[in-house]
C-alpha positions in Angstrom: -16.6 -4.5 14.5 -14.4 -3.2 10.8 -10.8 -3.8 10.5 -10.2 -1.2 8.1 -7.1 0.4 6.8 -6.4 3.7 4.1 -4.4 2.3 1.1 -3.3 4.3 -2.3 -4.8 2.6 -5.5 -1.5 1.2 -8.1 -2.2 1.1 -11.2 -1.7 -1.8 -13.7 0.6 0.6 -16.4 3.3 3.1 -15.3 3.6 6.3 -16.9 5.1 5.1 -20.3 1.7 3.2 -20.7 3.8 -0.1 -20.0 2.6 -3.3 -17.8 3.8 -3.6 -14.0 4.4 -6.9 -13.8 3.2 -7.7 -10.9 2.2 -10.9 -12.1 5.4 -12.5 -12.9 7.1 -11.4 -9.5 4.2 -13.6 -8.1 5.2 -16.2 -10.4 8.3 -16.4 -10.0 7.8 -16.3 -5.6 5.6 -19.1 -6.4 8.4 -21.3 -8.1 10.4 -20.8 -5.6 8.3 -20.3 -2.1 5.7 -23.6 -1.3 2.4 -22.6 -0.1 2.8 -18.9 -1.6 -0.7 -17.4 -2.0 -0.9 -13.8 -4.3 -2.5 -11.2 -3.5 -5.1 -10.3 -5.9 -5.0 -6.3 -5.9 -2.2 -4.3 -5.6 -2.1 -1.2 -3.0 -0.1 0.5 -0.4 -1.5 1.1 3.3 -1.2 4.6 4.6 -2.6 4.3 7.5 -4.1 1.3 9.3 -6.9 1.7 11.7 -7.7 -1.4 13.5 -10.8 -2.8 14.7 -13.5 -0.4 14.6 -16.9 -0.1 15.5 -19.3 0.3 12.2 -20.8 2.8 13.7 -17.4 4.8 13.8 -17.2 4.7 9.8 -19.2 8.3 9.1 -16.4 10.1 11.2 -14.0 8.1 9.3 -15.0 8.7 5.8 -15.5 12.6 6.8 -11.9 12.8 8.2 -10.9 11.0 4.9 -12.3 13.6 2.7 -10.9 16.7 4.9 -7.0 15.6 4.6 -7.8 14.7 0.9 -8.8 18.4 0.0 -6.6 20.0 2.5 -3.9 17.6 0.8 -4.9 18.9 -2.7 -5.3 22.5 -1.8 -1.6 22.8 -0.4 0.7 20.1 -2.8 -1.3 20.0 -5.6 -3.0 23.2 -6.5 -6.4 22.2 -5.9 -5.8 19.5 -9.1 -6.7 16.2 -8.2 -4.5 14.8 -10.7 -2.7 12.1 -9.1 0.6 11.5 -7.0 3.9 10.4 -10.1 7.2 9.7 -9.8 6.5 6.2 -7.5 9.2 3.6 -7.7 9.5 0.4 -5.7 13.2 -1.1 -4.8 14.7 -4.4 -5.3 14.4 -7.0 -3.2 11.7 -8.2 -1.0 11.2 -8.7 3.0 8.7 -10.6 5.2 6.3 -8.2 7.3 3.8 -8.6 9.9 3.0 -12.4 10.4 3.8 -13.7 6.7 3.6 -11.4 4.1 5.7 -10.9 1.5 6.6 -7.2 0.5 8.0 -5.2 -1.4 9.3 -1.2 -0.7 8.6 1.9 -2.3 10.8 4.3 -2.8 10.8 7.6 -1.3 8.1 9.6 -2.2 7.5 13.3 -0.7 3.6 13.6 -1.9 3.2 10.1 -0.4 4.4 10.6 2.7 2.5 14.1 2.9 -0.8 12.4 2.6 0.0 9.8 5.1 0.6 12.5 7.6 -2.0 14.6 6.6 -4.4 11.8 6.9 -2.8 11.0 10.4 -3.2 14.9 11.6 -7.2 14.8 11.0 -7.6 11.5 12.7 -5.3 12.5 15.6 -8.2 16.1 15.2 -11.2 14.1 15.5 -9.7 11.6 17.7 -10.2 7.9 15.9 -8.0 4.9 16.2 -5.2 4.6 13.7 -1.1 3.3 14.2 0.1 6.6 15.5 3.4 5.2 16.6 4.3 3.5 13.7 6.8 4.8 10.7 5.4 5.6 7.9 7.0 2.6 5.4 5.1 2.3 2.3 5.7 -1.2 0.8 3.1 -3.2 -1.7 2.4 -6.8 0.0 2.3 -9.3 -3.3 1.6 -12.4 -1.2 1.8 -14.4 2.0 3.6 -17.4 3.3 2.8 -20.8 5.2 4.0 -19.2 8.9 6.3 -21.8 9.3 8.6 -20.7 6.3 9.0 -17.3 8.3 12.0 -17.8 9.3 13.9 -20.4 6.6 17.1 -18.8 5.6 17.0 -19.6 2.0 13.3 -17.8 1.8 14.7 -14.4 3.5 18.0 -14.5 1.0 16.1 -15.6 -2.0 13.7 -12.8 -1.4 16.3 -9.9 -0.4 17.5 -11.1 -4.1 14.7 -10.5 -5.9 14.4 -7.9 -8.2 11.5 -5.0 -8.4 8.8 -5.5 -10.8 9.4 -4.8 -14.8 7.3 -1.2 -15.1 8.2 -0.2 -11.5 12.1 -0.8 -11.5 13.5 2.4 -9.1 17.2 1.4 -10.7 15.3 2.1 -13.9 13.5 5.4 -13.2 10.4 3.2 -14.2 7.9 5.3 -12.4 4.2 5.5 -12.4 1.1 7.7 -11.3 -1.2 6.7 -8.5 -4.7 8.8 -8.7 -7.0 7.2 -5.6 -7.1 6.6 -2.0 -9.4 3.9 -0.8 -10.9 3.3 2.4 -11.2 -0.9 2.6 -12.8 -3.4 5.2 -10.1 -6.1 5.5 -11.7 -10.0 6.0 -10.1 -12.8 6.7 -8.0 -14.7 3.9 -6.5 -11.2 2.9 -10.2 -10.2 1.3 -10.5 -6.2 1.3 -13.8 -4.8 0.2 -13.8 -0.9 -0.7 -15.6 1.4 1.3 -15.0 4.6 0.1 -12.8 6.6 -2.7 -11.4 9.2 -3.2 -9.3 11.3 -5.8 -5.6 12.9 -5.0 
């Protein structure tokens, strides 16, 4: 069995050619947070598939590539050229067991694809979160489980601000230009399987 997910690509510069810091957000988590562990690569899931069976991934990849193109055909005019205008929010929240994450701001193209992508797995039948809202954050580390649920943590993190290049209170935007189908292993290790241009 695969535990795979779907995830957009973010890119290390925004559109101005300037750094997301990334980096120092970690940092600065670190100082304040014990036990913090980083995630290494940046990306947002757009749809999480679960536990699969390896022989599964064929269907996957093909149901992949037919909500990319039908995706590019119909909001981008058949250019893969990338989805702009992505922002993240201030302030931080913890998701799931432990992570640490940050939100994205409304994006139309976004959310587009991750329904798209939902309609041809719902067609050819595969496993994916069908009941879950589409909430597009970036996960820049996880916890020790027991800090869950410390106070301070929650209000130093609802504090925090968005990363330098990717500020939404500073229109600081920036261009994603690939979807990735990854194999998630344990310790928050994801191994690409398949890209793909939007």
């Amino acid at each position: 069995m695969m535990r795979l997910f779907i995830a957009v690509d973010l890119p290390e510069v925004n559109d101005n050619n300037e750094p997301i810091q990334f980096a120092n957000m970690q940092l600065l988590i670190d100082q304040a947070i014990p036990d913090f562990r980083p995630t290494k690569t940046f990306h947002t899931t757009l749809v999480f598939i679960g536990s699969v069976s390896d022989s599964l991934v064929p269907k996957i990849k093909t149901a992949i590539e037919r909500a990319v193109n039908a995706f590019i055909n119909d909001q981008k005019n058949g250019l893969a050229n990338g989805i702009g205008g992505i922002m993240m929010q201030q302030g931080a929240s913890l998701m799931g067991k432990n992570a640490i994450a940050m939100k994205l701001s409304d994006n139309y193209e976004l959310a587009v694809l991750a329904l798209e992508l939902r309609k041809y797995f719902n067609e050819y039948q595969l496993p994916h979160d069908r009941h879950e809202e589409i909430n597009l954050h970036v996960t820049l580390g996880r916890i020790a489980p027991e800090n869950k649920n410390a106070i301070e943590i929650r209000r130093f993190l609802e504090l925090l601000p968005a990363p330098i290049g990717a500020r939404a209170q500073l229109q600081e935007t920036f261009t994603a230009h690939t979807i990735t189908l990854y194999q998630s292993l344990q310790g928050s290790e994801y191994i690409p399987l398949a890209r793909y241009k939007i």
